[in-house]
N, C-alpha and C positions, 0 to 999 in steps of 0.2 A: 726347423719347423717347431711353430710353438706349440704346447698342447692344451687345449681348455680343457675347462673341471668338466662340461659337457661330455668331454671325448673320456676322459677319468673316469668318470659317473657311467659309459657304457662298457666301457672296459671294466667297470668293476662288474654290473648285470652280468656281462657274456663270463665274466671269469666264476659267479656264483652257481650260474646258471652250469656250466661245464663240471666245477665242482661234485650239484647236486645228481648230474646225470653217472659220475661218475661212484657216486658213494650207491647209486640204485644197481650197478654194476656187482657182479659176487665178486671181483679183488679190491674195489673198493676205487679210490682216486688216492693218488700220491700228494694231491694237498690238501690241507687240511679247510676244515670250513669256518669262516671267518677271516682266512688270511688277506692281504689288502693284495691289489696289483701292483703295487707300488713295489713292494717289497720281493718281488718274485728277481728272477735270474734275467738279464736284460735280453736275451733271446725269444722267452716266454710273452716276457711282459710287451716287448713290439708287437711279438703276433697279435693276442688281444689288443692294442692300440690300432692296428691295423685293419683289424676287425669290426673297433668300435669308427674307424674313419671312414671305411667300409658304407655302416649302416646311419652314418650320418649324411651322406651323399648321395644314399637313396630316401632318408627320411628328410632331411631340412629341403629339397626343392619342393615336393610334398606339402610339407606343412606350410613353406611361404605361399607357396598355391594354394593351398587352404584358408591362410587367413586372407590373402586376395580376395578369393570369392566371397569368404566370409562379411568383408569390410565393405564388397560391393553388395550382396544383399542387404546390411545391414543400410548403405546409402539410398537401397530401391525403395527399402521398408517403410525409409523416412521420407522419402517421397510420396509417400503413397500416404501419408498421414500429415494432415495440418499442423502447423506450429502450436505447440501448448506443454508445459511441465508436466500433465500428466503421463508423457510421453518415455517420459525421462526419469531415471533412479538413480541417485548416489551407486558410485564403485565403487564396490564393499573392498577392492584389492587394493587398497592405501598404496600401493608401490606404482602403483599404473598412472601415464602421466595425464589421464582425465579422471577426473573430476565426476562426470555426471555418464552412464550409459545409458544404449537406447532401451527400453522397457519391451521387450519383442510381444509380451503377450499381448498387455495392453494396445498396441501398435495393431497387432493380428486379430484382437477384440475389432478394434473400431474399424479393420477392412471387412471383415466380417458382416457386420453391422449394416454398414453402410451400402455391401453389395446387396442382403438380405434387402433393406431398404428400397435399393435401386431395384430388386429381382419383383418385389411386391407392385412397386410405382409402373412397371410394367406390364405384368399383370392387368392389373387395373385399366391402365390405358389399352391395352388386348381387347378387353371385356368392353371397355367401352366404347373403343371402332370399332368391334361383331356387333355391336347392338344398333348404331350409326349405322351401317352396310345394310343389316336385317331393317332397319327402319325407312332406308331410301329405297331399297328394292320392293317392299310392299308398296311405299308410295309411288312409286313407279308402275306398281303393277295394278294397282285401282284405278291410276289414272288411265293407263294402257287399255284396259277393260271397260272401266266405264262406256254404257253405251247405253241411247234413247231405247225403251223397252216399246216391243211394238202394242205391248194390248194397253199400257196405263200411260204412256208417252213421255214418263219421267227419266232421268239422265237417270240408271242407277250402275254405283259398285258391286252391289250383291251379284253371283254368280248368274249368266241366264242363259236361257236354253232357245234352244233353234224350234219352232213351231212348225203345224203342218204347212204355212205357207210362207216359211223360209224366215221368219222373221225371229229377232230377238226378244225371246222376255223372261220376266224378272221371276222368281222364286214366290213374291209375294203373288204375284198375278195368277201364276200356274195352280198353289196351294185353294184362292179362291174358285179356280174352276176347277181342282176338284170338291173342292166344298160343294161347288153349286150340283157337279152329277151324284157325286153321296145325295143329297139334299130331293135329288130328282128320283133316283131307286129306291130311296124308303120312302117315295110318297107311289110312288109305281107297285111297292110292293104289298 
C-alpha cells in the first residue's frame, strides 16, 4: 500500500498534536517537538499512519460530498442568472484547471434584485386588482340601487329612503321638504 504525502501531512498533525498534549502533561512526552514521522520506530510510525488513514476515510467521502453539493449549487446559481461576464471572475488559484469562476456575489446580487423587482411588480398589480374589484363592486352597486324616486321621478343613485306611502325617494327630494316645513314654522312662528 502506497502512502501519499496527504496521509504524511496527517500523520505528521496527529503526531504534533500527541507531542504537544504530551509536553502539557507534568512528565512531559518522550519525543521531542519538531521531530518528523518519518523518522520514528516503524511500530510508532504505522500507528499514526493508521490513524492518519483512519481520518481520511471519514474526511475525503465528506469533502467529495461537499464539493458535490458545492458544484451543484454553484450550477443552480448560474441558472438562475443570465449569460453575461459580469458573472464571472478570473481564478486567482493559477493551478485550478479553469480559468474563469462563477462570481457568487454578483450572481446573488442580481437574484436579489430581480426577486425585489418581481416582489414590487406584484405589488403593484395587488393594488391595482383591489382597486379594479373596489371599482366594479361600487359599479355594480349603483347600478343595483339605482331606482325612479317617487316624489321627483328621476332614475337616481344617491341613497333613498322609503316614504309614508311606501315609496322611494331621493335625498335631494326629502332635504327640500324639509326645507319647505323649516320654511313653514318660522313663518307659523
Amino acid at each position: 500500500m502506497s502512502i501519499s504525502d496527504r496521509q504524511w501531512a496527517i500523520a505528521q498533525a496527529l503526531f504534533d498534536r500527541f507531542i504537544d498534549r504530551g509536553n502539557a502533561r507534568l512528565g512531559g512526552s518522550a519525543f521531542r517537538k519538531g521531530e518528523r514521522v518519518q523518522d520514528l520506530v516503524h511500530s510508532y510510525r504505522q500507528d499514526f499512519l493508521d490513524d492518519a488513514a483512519a481520518v481520511m476515510a471519514i474526511v475525503d467521502p465528506r469533502l467529495v460530498a461537499f464539493e458535490a453539493r458545492a458544484k451543484a449549487a454553484e450550477r443552480a446559481l448560474v441558472g438562475l442568472t443570465p449569460d453575461g461576464s459580469e458573472f464571472y471572475r478570473r481564478n486567482p488559484d493559477r493551478l485550478s484547471e479553469s480559468e474563469f469562476i462563477v462570481d457568487v456575489s454578483a450572481c446573488l446580487t442580481h437574484i436579489h434584485d430581480t426577486r425585489e423587482r418581481t416582489r414590487q411588480s406584484l405589488v403593484e398589480a395587488n393594488r391595482s386588482r383591489a382597486e379594479a374589484v373596489s371599482e366594479l363592486r361600487s359599479a355594480r352597486f349603483r347600478h343595483e340601487q339605482a331606482t325612479r324616486c317617487a316624489g321627483c321621478g328621476e332614475r337616481k343613485h344617491t341613497p333613498l329612503r322609503v316614504d309614508d306611502m311606501g315609496g322611494y325617494v331621493c335625498l335631494t327630494c326629502i332635504d327640500t321638504r324639509l326645507h319647505e316645513l323649516l320654511a313653514k314654522e318660522e313663518e307659523a312662528a
